[in-house]
LOKOLMAR-635646 format. One record per residue (C-alpha): residue in three letters; x, y, z. Coordinates in steps of 0.2 Angstrom, whole numbers, plus 5000, padded with zeros to 4 digits. Layout:
REM residues N
+------+------+------+------+
! balo !    x !    y !    z !
+------+------+------+------+
!  ala !    X !    Y !    Z !
...
+------+------+------+------+
END
This chain:
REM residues 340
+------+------+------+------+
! balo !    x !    y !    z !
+------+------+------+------+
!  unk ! 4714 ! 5032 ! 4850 !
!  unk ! 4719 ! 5037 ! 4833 !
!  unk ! 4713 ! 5028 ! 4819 !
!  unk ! 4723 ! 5013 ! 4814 !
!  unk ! 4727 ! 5014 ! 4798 !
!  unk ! 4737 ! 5028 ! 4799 !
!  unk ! 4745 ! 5023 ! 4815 !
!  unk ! 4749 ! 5008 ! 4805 !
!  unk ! 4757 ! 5021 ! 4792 !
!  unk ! 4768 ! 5032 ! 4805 !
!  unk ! 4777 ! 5016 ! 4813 !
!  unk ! 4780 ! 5011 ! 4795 !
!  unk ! 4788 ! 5029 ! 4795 !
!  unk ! 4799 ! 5027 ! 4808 !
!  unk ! 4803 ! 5010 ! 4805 !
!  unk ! 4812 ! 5015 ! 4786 !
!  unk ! 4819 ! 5031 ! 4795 !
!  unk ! 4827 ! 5017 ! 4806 !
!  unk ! 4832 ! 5007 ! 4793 !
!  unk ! 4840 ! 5022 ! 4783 !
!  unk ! 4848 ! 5028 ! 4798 !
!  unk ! 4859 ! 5009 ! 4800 !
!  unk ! 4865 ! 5011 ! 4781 !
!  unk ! 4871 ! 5033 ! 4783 !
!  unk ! 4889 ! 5030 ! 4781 !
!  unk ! 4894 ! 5048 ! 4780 !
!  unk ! 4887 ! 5064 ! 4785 !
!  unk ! 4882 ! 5069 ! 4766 !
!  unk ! 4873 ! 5053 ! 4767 !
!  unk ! 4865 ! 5058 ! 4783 !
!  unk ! 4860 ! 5078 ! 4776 !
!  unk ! 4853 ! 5071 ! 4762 !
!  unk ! 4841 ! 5057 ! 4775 !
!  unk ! 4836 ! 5073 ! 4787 !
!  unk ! 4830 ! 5082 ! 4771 !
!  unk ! 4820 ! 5066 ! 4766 !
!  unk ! 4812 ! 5065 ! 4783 !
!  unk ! 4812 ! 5082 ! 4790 !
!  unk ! 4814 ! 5092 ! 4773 !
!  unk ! 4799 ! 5105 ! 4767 !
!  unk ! 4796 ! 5092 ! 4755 !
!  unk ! 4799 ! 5076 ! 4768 !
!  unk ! 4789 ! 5061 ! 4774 !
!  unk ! 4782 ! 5071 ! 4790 !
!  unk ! 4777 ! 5087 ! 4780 !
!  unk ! 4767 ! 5074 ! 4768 !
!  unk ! 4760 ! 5070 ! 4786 !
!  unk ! 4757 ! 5086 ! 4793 !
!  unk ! 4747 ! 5093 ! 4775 !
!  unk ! 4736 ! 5078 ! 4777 !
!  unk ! 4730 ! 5082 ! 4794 !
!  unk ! 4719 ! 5094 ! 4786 !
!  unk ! 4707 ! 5082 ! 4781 !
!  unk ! 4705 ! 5075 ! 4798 !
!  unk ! 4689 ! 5079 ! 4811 !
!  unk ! 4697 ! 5092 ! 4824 !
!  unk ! 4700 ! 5079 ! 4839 !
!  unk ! 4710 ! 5065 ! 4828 !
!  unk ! 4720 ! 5080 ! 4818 !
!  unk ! 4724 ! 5084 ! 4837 !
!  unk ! 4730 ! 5065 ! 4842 !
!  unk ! 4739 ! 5064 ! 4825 !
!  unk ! 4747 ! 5078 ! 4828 !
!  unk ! 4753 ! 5074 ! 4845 !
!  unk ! 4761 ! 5057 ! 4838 !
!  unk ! 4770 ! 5066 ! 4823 !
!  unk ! 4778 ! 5078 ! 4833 !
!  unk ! 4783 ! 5064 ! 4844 !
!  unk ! 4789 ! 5055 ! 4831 !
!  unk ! 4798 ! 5070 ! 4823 !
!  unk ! 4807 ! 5074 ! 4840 !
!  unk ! 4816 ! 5055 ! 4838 !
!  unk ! 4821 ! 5057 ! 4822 !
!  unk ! 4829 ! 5073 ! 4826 !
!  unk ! 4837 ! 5067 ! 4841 !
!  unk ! 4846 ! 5052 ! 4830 !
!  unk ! 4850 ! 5062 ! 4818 !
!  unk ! 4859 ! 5074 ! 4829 !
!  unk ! 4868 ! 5059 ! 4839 !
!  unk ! 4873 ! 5051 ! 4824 !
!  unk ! 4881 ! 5066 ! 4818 !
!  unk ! 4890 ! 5069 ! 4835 !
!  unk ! 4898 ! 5052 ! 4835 !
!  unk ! 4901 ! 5053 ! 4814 !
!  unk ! 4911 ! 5070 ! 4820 !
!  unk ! 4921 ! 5061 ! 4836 !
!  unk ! 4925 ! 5047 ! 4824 !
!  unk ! 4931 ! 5058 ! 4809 !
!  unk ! 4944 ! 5070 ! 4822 !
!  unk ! 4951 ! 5055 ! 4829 !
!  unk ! 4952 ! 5045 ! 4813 !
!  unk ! 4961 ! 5063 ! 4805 !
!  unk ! 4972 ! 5065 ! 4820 !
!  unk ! 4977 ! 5050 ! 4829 !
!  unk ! 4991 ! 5041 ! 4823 !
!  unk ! 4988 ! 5022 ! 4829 !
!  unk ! 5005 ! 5018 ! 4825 !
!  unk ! 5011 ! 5028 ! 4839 !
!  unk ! 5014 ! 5021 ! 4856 !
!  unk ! 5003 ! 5028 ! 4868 !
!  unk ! 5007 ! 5036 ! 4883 !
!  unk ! 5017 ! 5028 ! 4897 !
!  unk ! 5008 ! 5025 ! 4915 !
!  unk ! 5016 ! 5031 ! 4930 !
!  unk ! 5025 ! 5016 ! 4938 !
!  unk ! 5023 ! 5012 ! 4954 !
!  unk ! 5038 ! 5009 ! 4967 !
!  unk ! 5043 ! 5003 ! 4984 !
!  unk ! 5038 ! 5013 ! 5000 !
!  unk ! 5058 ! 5018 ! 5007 !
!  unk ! 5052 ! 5009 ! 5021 !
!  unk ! 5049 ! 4996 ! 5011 !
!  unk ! 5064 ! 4996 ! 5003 !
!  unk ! 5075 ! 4995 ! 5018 !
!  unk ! 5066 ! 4979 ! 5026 !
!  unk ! 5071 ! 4971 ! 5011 !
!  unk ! 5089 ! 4976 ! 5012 !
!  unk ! 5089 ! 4971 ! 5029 !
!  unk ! 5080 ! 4955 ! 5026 !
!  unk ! 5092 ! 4951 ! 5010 !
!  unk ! 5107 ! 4954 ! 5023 !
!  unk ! 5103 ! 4943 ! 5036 !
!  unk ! 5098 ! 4929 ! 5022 !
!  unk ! 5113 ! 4930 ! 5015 !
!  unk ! 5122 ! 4926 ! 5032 !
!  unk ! 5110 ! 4912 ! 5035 !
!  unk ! 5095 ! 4916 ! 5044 !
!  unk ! 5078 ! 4912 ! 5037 !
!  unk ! 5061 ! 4922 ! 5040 !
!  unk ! 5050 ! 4921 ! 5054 !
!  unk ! 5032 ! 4930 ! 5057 !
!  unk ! 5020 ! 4930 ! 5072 !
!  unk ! 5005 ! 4938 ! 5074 !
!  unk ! 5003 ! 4958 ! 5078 !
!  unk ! 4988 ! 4957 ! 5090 !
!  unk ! 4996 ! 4947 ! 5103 !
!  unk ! 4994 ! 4939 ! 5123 !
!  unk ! 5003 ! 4946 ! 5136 !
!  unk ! 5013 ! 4929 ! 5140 !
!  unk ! 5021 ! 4931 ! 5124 !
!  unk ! 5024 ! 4947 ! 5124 !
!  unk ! 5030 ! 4947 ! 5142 !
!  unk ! 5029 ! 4933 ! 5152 !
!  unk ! 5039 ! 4920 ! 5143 !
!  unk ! 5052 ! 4933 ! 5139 !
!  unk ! 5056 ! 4935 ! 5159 !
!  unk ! 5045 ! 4950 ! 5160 !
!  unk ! 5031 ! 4944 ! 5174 !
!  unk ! 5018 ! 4955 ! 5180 !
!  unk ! 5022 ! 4969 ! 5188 !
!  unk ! 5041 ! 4969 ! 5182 !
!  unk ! 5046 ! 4987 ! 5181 !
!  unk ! 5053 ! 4984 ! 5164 !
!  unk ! 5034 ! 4984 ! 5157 !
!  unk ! 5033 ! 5000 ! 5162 !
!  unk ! 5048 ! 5004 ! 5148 !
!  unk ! 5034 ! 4997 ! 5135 !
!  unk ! 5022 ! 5009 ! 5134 !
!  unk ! 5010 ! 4995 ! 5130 !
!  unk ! 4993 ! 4995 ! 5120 !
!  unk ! 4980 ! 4984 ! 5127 !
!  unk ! 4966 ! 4978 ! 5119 !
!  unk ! 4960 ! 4967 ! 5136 !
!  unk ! 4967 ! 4963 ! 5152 !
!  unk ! 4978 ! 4949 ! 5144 !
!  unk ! 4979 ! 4953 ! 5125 !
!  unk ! 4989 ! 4967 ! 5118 !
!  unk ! 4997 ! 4974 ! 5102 !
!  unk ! 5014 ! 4969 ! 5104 !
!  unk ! 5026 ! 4982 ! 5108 !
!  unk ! 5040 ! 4970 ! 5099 !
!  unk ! 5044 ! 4956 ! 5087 !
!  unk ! 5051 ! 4947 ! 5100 !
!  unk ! 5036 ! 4936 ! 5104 !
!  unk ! 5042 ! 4928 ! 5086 !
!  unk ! 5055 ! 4922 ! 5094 !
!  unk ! 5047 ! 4911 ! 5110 !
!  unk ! 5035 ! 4904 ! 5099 !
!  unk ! 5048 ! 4898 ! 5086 !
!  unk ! 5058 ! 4891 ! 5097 !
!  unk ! 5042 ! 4881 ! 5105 !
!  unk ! 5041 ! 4872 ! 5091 !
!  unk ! 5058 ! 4870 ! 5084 !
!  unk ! 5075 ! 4862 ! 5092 !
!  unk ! 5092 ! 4870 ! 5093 !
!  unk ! 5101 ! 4878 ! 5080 !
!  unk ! 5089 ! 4892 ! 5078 !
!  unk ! 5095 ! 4905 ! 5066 !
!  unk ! 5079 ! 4918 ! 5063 !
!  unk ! 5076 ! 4936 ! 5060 !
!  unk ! 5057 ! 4942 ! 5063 !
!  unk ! 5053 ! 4957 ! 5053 !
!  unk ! 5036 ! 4968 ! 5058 !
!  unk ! 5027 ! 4979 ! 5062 !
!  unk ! 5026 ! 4986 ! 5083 !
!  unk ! 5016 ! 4996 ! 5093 !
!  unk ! 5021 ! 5007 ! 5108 !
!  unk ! 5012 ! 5024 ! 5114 !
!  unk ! 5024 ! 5036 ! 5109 !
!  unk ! 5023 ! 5053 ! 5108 !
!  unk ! 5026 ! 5059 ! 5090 !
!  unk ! 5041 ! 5067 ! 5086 !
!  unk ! 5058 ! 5067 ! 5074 !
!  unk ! 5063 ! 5050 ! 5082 !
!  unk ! 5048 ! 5040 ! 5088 !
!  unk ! 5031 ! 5035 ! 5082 !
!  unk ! 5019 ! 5024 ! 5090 !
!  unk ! 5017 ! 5013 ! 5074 !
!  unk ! 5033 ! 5006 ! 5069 !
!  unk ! 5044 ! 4992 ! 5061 !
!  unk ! 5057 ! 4980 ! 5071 !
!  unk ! 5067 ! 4965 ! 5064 !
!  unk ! 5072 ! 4955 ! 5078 !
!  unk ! 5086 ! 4942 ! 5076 !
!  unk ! 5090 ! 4925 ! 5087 !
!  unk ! 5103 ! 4914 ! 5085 !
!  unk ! 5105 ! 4897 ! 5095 !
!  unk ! 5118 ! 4884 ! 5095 !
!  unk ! 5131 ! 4876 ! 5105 !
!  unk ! 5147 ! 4887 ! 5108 !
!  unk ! 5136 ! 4904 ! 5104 !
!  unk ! 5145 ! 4920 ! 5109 !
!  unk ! 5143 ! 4937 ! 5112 !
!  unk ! 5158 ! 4939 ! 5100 !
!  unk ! 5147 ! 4932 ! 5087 !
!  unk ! 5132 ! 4944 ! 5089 !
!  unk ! 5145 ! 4959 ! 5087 !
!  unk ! 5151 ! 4952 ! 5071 !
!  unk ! 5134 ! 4949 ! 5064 !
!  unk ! 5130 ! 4967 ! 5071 !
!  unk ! 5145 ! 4973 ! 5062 !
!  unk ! 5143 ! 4964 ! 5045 !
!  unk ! 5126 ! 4972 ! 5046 !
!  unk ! 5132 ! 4988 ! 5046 !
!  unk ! 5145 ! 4988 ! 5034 !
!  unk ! 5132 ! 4981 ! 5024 !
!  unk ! 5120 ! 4993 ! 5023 !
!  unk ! 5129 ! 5010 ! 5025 !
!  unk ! 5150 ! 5005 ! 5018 !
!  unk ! 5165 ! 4998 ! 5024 !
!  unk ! 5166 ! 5013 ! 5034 !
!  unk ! 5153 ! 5012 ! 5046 !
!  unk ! 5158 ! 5015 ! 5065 !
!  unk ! 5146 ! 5005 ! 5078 !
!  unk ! 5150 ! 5004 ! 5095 !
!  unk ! 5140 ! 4992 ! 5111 !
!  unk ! 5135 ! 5001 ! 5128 !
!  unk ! 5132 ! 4991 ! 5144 !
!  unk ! 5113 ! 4991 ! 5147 !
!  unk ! 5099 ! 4981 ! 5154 !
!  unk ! 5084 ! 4968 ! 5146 !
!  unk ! 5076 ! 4956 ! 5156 !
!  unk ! 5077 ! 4944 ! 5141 !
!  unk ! 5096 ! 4945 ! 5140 !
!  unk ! 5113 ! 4944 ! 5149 !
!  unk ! 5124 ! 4951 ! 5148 !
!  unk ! 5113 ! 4965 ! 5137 !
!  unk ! 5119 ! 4978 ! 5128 !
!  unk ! 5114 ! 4994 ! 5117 !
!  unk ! 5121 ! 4997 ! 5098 !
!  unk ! 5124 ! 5011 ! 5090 !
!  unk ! 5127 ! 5018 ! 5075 !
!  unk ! 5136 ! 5035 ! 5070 !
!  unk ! 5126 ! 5048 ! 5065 !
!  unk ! 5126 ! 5048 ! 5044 !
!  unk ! 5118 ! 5066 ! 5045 !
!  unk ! 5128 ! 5072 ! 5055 !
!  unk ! 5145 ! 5064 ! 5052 !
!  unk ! 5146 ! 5059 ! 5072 !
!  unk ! 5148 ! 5080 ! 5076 !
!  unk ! 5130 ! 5079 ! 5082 !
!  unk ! 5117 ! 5085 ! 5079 !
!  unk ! 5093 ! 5087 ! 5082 !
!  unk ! 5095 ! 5067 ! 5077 !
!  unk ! 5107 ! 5059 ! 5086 !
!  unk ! 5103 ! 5075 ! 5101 !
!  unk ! 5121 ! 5078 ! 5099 !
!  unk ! 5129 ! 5063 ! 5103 !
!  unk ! 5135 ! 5060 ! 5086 !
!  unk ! 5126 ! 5041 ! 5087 !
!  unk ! 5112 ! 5035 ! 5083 !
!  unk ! 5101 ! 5022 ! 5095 !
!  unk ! 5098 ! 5007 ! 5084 !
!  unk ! 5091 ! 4995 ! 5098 !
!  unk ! 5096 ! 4983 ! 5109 !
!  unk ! 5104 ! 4966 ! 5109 !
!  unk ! 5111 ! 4953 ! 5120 !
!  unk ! 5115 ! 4934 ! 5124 !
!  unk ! 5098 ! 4924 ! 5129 !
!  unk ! 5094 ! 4923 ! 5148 !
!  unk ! 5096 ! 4906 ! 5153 !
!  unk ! 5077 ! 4910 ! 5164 !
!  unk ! 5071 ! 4913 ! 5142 !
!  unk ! 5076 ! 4894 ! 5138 !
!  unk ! 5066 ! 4889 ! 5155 !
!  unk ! 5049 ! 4893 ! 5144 !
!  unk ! 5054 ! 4885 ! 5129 !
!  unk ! 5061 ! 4871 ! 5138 !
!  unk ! 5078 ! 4873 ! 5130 !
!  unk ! 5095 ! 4867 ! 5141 !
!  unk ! 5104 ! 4883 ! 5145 !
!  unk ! 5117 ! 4870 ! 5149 !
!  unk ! 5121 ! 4866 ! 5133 !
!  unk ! 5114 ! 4879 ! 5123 !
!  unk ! 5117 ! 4898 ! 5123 !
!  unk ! 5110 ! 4911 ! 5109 !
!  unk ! 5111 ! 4931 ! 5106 !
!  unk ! 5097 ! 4939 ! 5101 !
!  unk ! 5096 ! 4958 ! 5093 !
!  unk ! 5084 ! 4970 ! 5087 !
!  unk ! 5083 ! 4984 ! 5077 !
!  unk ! 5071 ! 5001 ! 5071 !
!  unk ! 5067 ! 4999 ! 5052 !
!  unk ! 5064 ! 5018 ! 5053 !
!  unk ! 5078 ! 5023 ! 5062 !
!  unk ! 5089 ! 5014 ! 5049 !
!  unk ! 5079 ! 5022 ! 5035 !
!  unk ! 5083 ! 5039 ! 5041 !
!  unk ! 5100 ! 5035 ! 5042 !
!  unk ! 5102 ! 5029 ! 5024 !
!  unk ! 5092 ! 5042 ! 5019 !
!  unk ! 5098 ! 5056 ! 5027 !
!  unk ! 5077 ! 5060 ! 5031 !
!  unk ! 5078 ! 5072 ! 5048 !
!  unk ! 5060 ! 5066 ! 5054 !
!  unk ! 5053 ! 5050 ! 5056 !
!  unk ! 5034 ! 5057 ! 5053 !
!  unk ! 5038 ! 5061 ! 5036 !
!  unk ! 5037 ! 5044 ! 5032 !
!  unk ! 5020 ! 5043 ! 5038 !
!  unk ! 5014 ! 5057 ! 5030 !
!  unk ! 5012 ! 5050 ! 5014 !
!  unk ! 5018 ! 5066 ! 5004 !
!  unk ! 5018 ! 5062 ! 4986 !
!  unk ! 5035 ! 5073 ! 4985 !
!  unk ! 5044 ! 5067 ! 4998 !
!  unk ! 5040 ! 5048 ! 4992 !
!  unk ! 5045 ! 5053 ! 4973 !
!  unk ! 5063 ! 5055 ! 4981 !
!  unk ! 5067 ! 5036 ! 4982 !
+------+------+------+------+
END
């Protein structure tokens, strides 16, 4: 241990350096501090001189503390000066009066976009939102839509299962049975969402994907009906120009059912990789309500009838867009996003 007194006299020291140190307000101020402290002529060389006088072993603790001590105040000093240099350049060249610069803005995914036009489309015709859940049971997803087990139209699914009776729904029409469980004729609803089928990846199909789903039931509903919604749709979202045209096909959920189509934008209907040369595009499917449907929901088919139509957000994206691949949408390319 050194001897007290002058410890006493070193933390004085520091503590004076210290208070100096809070009153520097410029860096002449601070030159002419250093050379108080750490001149030839400084505190510390007052210091260092009188450890002459001391007996060997406490000029050797003294020492130890001063040079201590003078590594502090040399390490302040030096910080001080840093930050009085960093506050002088900005104060010199920044101009506060000038607005900074703008951050990027974020925007809407183009699938994103075209749910919305879709969804402001059917509002505006009178249909209001509906959602379900995306983990789903079979009887929903199947069985109360006329598909029992071991209907060969399952196999058109190409289902995920996540157990023996629970599975990621391979369509939005689930939305629709359990709607109509719990509300009575007229139904007018859309059910946007996202579906899952395991599809080989290529220009048209993914295995994760969007579908809105549309159901309309009243009294005195006809397929006539569904073709003008269908075609309003269209006109809608691609011009007053738009060709669609129905083909004769097969749902277990509908009849009579029907596939709609829309002409190939990229193409111009002369065909091409897209539409594989048809000159259309497959939107989905559509249809009036089976009568066996209503049975589940216990609705009278007697009195009631209802179409019911879906259609591939993606496809109706790449149609807009003029994209030539549905992955590039998944892909999440910065540059290809920028576009829209």
């Amino acid at each position: 241990m050194i001897d007290q007194d002058i410890k006493d006299k070193i933390d004085i020291l520091e503590t004076e350096f210290n208070k100096s140190l809070n009153g520097v307000s410029d860096l002449t101020e601070l030159e002419s501090l250093r050379i108080k402290y750490l001149g030839r002529k400084g505190f510390l060389s007052h210091f260092f001189r009188d450890l002459e006088t001391l007996p060997l072993e406490e000029r050797k603790k003294v020492g130890k503390v001063l040079n201590k001590l003078k590594d502090r105040i040399q390490t302040k000093l030096t910080e001080f000066k840093q930050v009085s240099q960093k506050k002088e350049v900005t104060e010199k060249y920044l101009d506060s009066t000038l607005s900074g610069d703008r951050l990027p803005i974020g925007r809407y995914h183009p699938i994103t976009t075209v749910l919305r036009q879709i969804i402001s489309c059917f509002k505006g015709m009178g249909f209001s939102i509906a959602q379900g859940p995306e983990v789903e049971t079979e009887y929903y997803n199947f069985e109360a839509l006329n598909i029992p087990k071991e209907h060969p139209a399952r196999d058109m699914q190409d289902t995920l299962f996540v157990n023996d009776n629970v599975v990621l729904r391979t369509h939005t029409s689930p939305v629709q049975i359990r709607v109509m469980e719990n509300q009575p004729p007229p139904v007018r609803i859309i059910a946007p969402g996202r579906c899952y089928r395991r599809d080989t990846p290529d220009s048209t199909h993914s295995p994760v994907f969007h579908q809105v789903e549309g159901l309309c039931v009243d009294e005195n509903v006809t397929f006539s009906d569904l073709k003008g919604v269908i075609l309003v749709f269209a006109k809608y979202m691609f011009g007053s120009d738009m060709k669609i045209r129905f083909r004769p096909s097969f749902f277990p959920f509908t009849e009579p059912s029907a596939e709609y189509d829309f002409i190939c934008l990229i193409c111009k209907g002369r065909g091409c990789h897209v539409c594989k040369g048809t000159g259309w595009v497959e939107i989905s499917g559509a249809g009036m309500v089976n009568p066996e449907v209503f049975k589940y929901v216990h609705y009278d088919s007697e009195r009631y009838t209802g179409y019911a139509f879906g259609m591939g957000v993606e496809r109706l994206a790449m149609l807009l867009y003029e994209v030539h691949d549905i992955r590039l949408f998944y892909e999440n390319d910065v540059r290809f996003l920028n576009q829209f």
